[in-house]
N, C-alpha and C positions, 0 to 999 in steps of 0.2 A: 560769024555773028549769029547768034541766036533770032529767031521769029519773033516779033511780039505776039501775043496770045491773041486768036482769033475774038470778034465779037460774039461768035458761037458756043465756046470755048469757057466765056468768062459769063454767059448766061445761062450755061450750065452751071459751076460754079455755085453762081448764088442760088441755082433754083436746089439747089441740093443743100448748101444750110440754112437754107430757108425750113425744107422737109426735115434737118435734124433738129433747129431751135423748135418748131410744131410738133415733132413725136415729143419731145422731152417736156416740150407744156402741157402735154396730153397726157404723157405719162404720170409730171407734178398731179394734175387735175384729178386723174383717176386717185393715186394714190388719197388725197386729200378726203375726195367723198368717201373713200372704203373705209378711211379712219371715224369721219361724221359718222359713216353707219352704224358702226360698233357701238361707238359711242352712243349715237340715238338707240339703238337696239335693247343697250344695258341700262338706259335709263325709261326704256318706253312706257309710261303712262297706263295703267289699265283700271279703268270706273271699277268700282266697286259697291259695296252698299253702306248706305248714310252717306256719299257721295264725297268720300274719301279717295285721293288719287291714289292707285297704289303702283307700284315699278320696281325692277329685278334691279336690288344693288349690287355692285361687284364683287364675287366671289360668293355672291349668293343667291340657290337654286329658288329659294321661295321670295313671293311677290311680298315688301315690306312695306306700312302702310307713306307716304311721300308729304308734303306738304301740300295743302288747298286742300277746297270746298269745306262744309262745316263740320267741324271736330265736337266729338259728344263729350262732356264735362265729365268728370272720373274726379272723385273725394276721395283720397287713399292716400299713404303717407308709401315715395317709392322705396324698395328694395330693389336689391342684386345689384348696389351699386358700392366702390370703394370708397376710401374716403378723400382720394381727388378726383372722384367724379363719373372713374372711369365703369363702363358695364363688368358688372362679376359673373353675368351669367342670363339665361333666358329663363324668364317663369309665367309659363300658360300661354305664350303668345310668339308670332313669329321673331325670327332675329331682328336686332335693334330695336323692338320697345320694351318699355320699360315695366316689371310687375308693379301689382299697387297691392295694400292693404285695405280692403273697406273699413269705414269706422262705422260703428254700431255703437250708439247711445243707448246705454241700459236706464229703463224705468227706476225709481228710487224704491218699486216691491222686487224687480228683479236684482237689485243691488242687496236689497236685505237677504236674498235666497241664498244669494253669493257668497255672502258673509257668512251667512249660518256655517253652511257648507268647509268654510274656512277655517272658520273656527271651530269645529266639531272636531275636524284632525288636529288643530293643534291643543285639542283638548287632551283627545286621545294619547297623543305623545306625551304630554306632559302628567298625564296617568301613572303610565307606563314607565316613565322616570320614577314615580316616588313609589311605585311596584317592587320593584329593584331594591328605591333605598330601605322599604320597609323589610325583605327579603336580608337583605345585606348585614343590620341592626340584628334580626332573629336567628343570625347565627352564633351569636355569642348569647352565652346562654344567662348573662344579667341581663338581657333584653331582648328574652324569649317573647316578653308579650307584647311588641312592637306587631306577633302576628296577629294582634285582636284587631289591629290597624289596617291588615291588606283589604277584607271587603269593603272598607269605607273608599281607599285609593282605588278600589277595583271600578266603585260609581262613578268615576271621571270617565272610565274607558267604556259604557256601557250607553253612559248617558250623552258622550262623539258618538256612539253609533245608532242608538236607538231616538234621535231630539228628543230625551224624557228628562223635563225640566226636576220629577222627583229625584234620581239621580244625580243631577245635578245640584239638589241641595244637597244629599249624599257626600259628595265631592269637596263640598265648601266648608263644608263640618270638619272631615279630616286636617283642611286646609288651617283651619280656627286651630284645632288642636295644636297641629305643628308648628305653629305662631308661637301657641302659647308657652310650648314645650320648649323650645326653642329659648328662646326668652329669658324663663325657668333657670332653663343649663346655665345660659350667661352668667345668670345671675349671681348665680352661687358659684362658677367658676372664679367670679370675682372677688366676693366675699371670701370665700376660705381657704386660696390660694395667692401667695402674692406671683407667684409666676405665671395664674392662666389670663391675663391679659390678651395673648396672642391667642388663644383657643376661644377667647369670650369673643374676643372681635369676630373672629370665622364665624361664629355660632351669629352674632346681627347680621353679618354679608349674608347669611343662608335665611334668616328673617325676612330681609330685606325682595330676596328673591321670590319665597315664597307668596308676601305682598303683590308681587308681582304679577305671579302664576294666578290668586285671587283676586286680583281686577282683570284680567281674563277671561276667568269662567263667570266671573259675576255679568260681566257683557255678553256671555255666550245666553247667558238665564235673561236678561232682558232681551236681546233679540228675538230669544224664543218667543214669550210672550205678544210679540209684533207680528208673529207667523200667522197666517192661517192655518185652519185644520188641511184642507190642499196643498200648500205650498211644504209644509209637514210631512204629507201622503209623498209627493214629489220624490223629497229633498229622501223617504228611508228609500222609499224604489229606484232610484238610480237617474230616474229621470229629467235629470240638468244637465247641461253639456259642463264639466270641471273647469274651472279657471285655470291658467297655465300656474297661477300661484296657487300652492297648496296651504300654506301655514300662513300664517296672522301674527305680530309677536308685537303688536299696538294697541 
C-alpha cells in the first residue's frame, strides 16, 4: 500500500501554486500597465500656446492639436476635404486639421476696380473677334472696304488696355454701324430673294449678338466714369491682385 502524503509534503504543494497563481498575476499586472503606458505615452498631453492641449496621434510623428482649453474662432469656408467627409490632404498646418479659406469682404470701390478690370479683357476679346471678322470680309474683294472698318474695331482693343473711355466711344460707333449693316443685309435678303429667308434669320441672330457685345462695352463706358483718376493709375500699372475670373459676359 502506498504512504499517504506527508503534512510536509502537502504544504509544499500549496505553497508552490500559490507562487505560480502570484508570478502569473504579476505577470497579467505587468503586462497590463506596459499596454497603459503606450497607450498614455501615444496620447500624452503637451500645453501649447492659446492653451490648446496638443498629443502625438498614432502613426504620427508631429504633435496634432487634441481637444480642450480655448479654441480661436477661424471664418473660412473648409477645404482638402471629399465629399463624404473624408480629409484629402494637409494645407499649411499639422496632420489632421483642417485648411480654411479666409473671406474678405470687398468695399463696393474695390468691387468697381474689379470689374473694370473684368471687363477691359472681355472687351479686348471681343475686339479682337470682330478684327478677324473685319479681316475675313476684306478678302473678298466686293468687301474690300470692310478694311475702312478695322481701326474703328481696333478701339475696343486699345481702349481694354489703355481705360480710354474716347476709344471706347470709338468701339461703340463700329458696333452702331454693324447693327445697322446687318439689318440692311436682312433686309434686302428678304425682299429680293424668296429663298434668303434662312440667310436673313442668320444675319438678326448676328444683330442680336452684336446688341449684346454693345451693352457690354456700354457698362464697360459707365463704369469708367465711376473711376477715379487713382484707381485708373492702378487699374493701367498692374497694381491689383487679378480676380480668378477674367472675363464678364453679363
Amino acid at each position: 500500500m502506498t504512504d499517504p502524503p506527508s503534512t510536509t509534503d502537502t504544504t509544499t504543494n500549496q505553497q508552490t501554486n500559490a507562487n505560480q497563481y502570484n508570478d502569473e498575476e504579476l505577470a497579467r499586472h505587468l503586462q497590463q500597465e506596459e499596454f497603459m503606458g503606450v497607450a498614455t505615452d501615444r496620447h500624452q498631453h503637451v500645453p501649447s500656446a492659446g492653451g490648446i492641449a496638443m498629443g502625438h496621434m498614432p502613426g504620427s510623428s508631429a504633435p496634432t492639436a487634441m481637444t480642450g482649453g480655448p479654441q480661436p474662432t477661424v471664418v473660412g469656408q473648409p477645404v482638402g476635404f471629399g465629399p463624404t467627409g473624408m480629409a484629402m490632404g494637409n494645407y499649411g498646418g499639422p496632420p489632421g486639421t483642417m485648411g480654411v479659406i479666409a473671406v474678405s469682404a470687398l468695399t463696393p470701390a474695390e468691387g468697381k476696380v474689379l470689374l473694370a478690370y473684368q471687363l477691359s479683357r472681355t472687351v479686348m476679346c471681343l475686339s479682337v473677334l470682330d478684327l478677324l471678322i473685319c479681316v475675313t470680309w476684306a478678302m473678298n474683294r466686293s468687301f474690300r472696304w470692310f478694311l475702312l472698318l478695322t481701326p474703328f474695331a481696333l478701339c475696343g482693343l486699345i481702349a481694354g488696355w489703355t481705360y480710354n473711355r474716347i476709344f471706347v466711344w470709338g468701339y461703340l460707333g463700329y458696333l452702331c454701324f454693324s447693327i445697322a449693316a446687318r439689318i440692311a443685309v436682312a433686309i434686302l435678303l428678304i425682299a429680293n430673294y424668296s429663298g434668303g429667308w434662312l440667310t436673313a434669320l442668320l444675319y438678326f441672330l448676328f444683330v442680336l449678338i452684336e446688341i449684346w457685345v454693345m451693352r457690354l462695352v456700354n457698362k464697360y463706358r459707365l463704369l469708367l466714369t465711376e473711376l477715379t483718376p487713382e484707381d485708373i493709375a492702378n487699374l493701367k500699372a498692374g497694381r491689383i491682385t487679378p480676380p480668378a475670373r477674367q472675363l464678364v459676359f453679363f
